[in-house]
N, C-alpha and C positions, 0 to 999 in steps of 0.2 A: 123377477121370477116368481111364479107361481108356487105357493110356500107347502103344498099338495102336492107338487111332482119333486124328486131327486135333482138338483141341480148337478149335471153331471157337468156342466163345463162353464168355468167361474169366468167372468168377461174382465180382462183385466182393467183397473179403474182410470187409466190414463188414454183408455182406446176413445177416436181413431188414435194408432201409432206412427200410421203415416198420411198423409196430403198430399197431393198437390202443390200446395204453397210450399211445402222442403223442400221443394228439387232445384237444383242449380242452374235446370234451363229448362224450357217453358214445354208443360206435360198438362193437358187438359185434368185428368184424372191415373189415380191409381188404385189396382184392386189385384185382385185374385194371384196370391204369389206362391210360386214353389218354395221351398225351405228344407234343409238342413243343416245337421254341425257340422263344423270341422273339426280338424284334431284338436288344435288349442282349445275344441269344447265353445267358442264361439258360433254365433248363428248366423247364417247367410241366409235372405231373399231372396229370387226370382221374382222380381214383379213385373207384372204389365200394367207396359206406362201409353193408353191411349192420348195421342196429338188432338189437335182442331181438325184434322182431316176426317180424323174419326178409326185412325189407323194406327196400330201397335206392335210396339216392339218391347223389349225386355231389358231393366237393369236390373244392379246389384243394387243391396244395401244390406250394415252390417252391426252387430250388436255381441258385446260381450257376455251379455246376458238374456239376450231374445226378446227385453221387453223395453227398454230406452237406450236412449244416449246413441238414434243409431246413425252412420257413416254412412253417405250416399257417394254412390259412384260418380264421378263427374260427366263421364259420357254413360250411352248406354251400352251393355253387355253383347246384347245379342239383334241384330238387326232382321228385316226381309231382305231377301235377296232374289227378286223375283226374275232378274235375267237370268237366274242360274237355276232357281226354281218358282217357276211358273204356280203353283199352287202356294206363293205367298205374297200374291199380289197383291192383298187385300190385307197385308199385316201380319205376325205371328201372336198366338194369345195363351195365356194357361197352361205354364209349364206345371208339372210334376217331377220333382227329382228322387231317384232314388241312385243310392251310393253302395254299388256292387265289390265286395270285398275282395272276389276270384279275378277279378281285371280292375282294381284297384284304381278306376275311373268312378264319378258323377254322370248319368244318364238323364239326359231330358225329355221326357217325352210334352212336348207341344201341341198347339192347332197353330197348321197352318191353313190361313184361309185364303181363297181365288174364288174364281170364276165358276166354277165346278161346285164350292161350297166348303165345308170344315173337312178337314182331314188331319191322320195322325204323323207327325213328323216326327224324327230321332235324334239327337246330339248328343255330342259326348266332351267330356274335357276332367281333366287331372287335377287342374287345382282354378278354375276360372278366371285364370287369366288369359286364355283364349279356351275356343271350340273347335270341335269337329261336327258340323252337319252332315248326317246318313241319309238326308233325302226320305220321301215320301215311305211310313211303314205299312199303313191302310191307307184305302182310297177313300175319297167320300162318298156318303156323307160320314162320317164318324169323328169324335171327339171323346174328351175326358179319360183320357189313357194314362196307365201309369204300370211302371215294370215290377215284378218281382224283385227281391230283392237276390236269388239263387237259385240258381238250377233245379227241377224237381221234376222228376222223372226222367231226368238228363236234357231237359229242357228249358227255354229260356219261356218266360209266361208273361202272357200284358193280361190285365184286363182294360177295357175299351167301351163304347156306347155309340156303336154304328145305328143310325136310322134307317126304316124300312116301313113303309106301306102305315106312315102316321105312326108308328110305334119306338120308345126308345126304350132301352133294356139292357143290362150291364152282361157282356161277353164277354169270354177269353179266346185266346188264343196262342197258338205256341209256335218258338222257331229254333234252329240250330245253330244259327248265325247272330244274331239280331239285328237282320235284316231281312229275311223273308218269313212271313206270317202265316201260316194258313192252320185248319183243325178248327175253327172257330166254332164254340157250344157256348150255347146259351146259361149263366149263371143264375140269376133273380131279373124276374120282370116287374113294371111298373100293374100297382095293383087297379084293381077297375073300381067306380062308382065313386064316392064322396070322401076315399080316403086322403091323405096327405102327402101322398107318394102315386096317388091317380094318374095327374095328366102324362109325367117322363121320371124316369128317376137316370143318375148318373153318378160314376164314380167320384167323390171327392178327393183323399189324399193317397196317395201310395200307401197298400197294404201293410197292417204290422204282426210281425211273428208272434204268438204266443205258443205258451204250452197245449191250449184247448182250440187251437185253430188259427187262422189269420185273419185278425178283427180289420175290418172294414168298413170305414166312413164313407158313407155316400147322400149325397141331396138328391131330395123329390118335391116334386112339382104340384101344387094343386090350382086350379083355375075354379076362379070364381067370379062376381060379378065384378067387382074393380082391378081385375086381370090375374096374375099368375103369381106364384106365393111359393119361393124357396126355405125347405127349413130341411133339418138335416137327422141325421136315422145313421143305426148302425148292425152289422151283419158279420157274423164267422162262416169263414171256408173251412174245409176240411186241408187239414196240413199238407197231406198227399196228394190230393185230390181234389186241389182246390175249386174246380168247376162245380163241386157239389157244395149249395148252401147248405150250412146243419142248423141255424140259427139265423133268425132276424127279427129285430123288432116289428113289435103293432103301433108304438106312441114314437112321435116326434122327440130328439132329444135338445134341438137345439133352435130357432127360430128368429126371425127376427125384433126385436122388441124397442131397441132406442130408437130415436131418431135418426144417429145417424144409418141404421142401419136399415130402418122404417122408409126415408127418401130420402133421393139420389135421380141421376141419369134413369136407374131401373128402379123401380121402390120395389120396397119390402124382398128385399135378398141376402142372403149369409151364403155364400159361394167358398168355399175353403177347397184349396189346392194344394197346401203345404201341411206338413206336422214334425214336430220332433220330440224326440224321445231322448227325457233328461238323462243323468249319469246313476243317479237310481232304478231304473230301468222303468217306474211305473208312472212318473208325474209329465205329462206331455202339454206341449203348444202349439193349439192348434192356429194355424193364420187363413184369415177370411177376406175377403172380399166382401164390402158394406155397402150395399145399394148402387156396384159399377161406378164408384166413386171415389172409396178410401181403403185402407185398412186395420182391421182389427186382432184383436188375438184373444185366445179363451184357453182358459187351466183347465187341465184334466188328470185322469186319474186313469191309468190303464185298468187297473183293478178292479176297481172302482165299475167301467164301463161294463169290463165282463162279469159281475157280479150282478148289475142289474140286465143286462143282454139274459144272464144263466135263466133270472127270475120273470122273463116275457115271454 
């Protein structure tokens, strides 16, 4: 880390956390995983576990502490089911979970991908020992979805990152059910010219409450001559209103810099789909995805984040 910027998010010193080589039966790679606690204050995974086919589905794995000693599932979680739904013919990838307190369920929001392209999918379950899949929420092309965690404006809210006319750009959208979508406005778009967030930017992990707004993690994209370069940035919605940005960084906060995170399958990528938020309510862990290949996890500081977010 560059000892001129704020380190705002500490790499933990045992990362990757997970491989490949842990899994109990044969998974080409693993990366970008959803996460939350559960009651007992333990952490659960979501990870997508890409085969040799080149095709993925989702386990579990689990951690008394979030950062070792963790428990893999012996099978996987959550599989495609493409007789039943056609738009995951091509595999399911990058969950987001969030744990809705008022229906006192776990929500996934996914990509499923087919023939058509990415699209956002929904499931739901109690305590993960099994699901409910709700079938197709957006159509594609769209990915990187993740719910609210509560009703606002008596509405249930995603943000999401549908593609159009070469352009990608983090929307919301709202429904009554959660299962029909529609009102979709535009949040923050990806910026133009040489910045770090140029080519696409996309939601990272599901949105977190604070007092000054809903801070929000999202990757941007820049292309350069040895291809495309994920690193990661952060952004407050308005509490009410959350379609209105009030705040977003100019600098990078997060990037990739080891090895393992430098190359992989995809080089140079920090892809984080998961977070949680310890029982002091400000020290969080964030889980990433390390060059479409492993995983990692990085400390942070609620606080911390909106104090330097206040001063950009």
């Amino acid at each position: 880390m560059n000892p001129n910027y704020p380190e705002l998010l500490k790499r933990f010193e045992n990362n990757p956390i997970l491989t490949a080589s842990m899994w109990p039966y044969p998974i080409h790679t693993v990366f970008n995983p959803g996460a939350t606690l559960l009651k007992d204050g333990s952490t659960l995974l979501l990870c997508r576990l890409e085969d040799r086919r080149g095709l993925s589905q989702l386990g579990i794995v689990r951690s008394k502490n979030g950062l070792d000693d963790w428990s893999i599932d012996p099978t996987p979680f959550m599989t495609a089911e493409p007789e039943i739904y056609p738009s995951e013919c091509w595999g399911i990838e990058d969950p987001r979970i969030t744990y809705i307190n008022e229906l006192n369920r776990f929500y996934i929001a996914y990509v499923s991908y087919g023939e058509k392209g990415p699209s956002v999918s929904l499931a739901n379950t109690k305590n993960f020992e099994d699901y409910t899949k709700q079938g197709l929420a957006l159509e594609p092309n769209d990915k990187d979805a993740a719910l609210f965690p509560r009703k606002i404006q008596n509405k249930w809210l995603m943000l999401h990152r549908p593609i159009e006319k070469d352009s990608a750009n983090i929307w919301i959208s709202n429904s009554e059910d959660l299962i029909h979508w529609e009102n979709r406005k535009l949040v923050f778009g990806a910026r133009n010219g040489s910045w770090w967030d140029a080519e696409k930017i996309g939601l990272a992990t599901p949105p977190i409450e604070t007092k000054e707004g809903w801070l929000i993690i999202y990757h941007g994209v820049k292309k350069n001559a040895s291809g495309y370069l994920y690193r990661i940035g952060l952004a407050l919605l308005d509490l009410e209103y959350p379609e209105k940005c009030i705040k977003r960084c100019n600098d990078w906060i997060f990037a990739p810099e080891t090895e393992y995170e430098r190359f992989g399958d995809v080089n140079n990528v920090v892809f984080p789909c998961g977070i949680t938020v310890l029982a002091d309510k400000d020290t969080v862990h964030l889980y990433y995805g390390c060059a479409d290949t492993s995983i990692g996890v990085a400390i942070g500081s609620i606080r911390s984040m909106l104090n330097w977010l206040r001063n950009q």
